[in-house]
N, C-alpha and C positions, 0 to 999 in steps of 0.2 A: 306798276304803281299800285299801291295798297287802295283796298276799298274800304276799309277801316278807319272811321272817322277821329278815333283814337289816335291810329300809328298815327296817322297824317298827321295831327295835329301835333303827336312828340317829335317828328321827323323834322317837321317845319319849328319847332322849337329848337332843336337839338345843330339845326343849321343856321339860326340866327344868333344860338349864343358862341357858333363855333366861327359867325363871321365877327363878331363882339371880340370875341376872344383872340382874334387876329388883328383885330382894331389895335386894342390897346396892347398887346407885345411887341405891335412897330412901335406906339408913343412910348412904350417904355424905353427900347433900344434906342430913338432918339434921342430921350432925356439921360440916358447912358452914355452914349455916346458926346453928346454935348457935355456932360459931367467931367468927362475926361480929355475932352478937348482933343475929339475926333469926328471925322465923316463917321455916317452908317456904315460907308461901307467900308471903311477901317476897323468897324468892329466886327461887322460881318467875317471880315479877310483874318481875323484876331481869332476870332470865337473859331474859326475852320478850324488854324494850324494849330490851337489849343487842345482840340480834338484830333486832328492827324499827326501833330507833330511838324514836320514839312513836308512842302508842296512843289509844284514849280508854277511859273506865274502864268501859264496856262491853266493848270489847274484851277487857280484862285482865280482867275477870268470867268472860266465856265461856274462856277462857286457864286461868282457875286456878280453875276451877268452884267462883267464890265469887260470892256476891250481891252486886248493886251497893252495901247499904251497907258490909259487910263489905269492898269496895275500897277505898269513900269512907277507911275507917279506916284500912286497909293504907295507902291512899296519901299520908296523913297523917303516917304515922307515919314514911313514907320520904322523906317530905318535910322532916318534922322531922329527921331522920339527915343529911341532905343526899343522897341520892340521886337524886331525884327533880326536876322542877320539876311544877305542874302548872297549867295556863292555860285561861279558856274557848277554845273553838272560835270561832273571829272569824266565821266560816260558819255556825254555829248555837250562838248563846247556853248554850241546856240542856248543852253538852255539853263536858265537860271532857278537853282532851286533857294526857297526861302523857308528859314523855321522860324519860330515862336522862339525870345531866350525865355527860357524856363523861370529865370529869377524875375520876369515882368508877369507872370500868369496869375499871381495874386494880387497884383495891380487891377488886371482885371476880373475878378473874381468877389472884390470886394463889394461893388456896387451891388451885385445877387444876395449880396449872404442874406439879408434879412428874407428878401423874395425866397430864396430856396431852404430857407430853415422855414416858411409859412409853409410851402410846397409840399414838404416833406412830413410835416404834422396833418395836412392836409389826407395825401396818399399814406399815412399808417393808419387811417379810418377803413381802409378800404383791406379788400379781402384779395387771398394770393388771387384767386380767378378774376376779380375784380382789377387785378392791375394788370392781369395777363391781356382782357379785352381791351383795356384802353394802349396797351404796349403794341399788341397787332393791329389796334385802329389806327395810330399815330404812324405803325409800317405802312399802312397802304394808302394814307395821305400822303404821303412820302413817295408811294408810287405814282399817286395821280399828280403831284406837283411836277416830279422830274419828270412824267409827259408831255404834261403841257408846257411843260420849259422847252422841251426835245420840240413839241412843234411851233410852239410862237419861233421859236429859230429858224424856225426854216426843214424841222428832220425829219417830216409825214404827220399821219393822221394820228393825233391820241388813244392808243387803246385803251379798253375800261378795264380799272384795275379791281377788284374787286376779291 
């Protein structure tokens, strides 16, 4: 811990607007989600396969820390919407993989535009090093999240990611 009356004080700054900051990206994904006339964690499950493409509903379980049948219905129901397709695994039976249809991904893409055309005006303020630290700061939240997901489950002690 710094003895530096300074850090301290940007540290403790810098973790209040980053719990602020986490505040309002759930209200927003809510009112996103509500906008489009889905659960969270349908858009959760949306926004994944958007980025991976498809999954299997294991995957999207661990992803949206819901239980396999709680997917099974999720994906159901995005099925029904038309978001979704969902197919067994031709490689193993038991397991059903699901993608994103492509022609729905600007469905959901629309609700952002403004937010990520502000974002983006936002970060060409900033300098290539400047986007490099907040690129490897958002990696290694990233790492401390998926630990402490590993251990609220059940999978050992959080190591410190750093």
């Amino acid at each position: 811990m710094s003895h530096d009356p300074a850090r301290a004080s940007a540290i403790a700054d810098l973790m209040s607007a980053g719990r602020e900051t986490s505040r309002l990206s759930t209200v927003l994904r809510y009112a996103i989600a509500e906008r489009l006339g889905l659960a969270v964690s349908d858009l959760e499950c949306l926004d994944f396969l958007a980025d991976v493409g498809s999954a299997t509903a294991g995957q999207i379980a661990e992803r949206t820390n819901l239980t396999t049948g709680a997917v099974t219905s999720m994906v159901r129901r995005l099925q029904q919407a038309g978001y979704v397709t969902a197919e067994r695994d031709p490689a193993d039976r038991r397991r059903v993989v699901v993608t994103m249809r492509p022609e729905r991904i600007a469905d959901l893409e629309r609700p952002y535009e403004r937010f990520a055309e502000r974002a983006e005006r936002l970060v060409e303020g900033y300098s290539a090093e400047e986007v490099g630290l907040l690129v490897r700061h958002h990696g290694r939240l990233q790492e401390m999240y998926l630990a402490e997901l590993d251990h609220l489950r059940g999978g050992g002690t959080p190591q410190p990611s750093v």
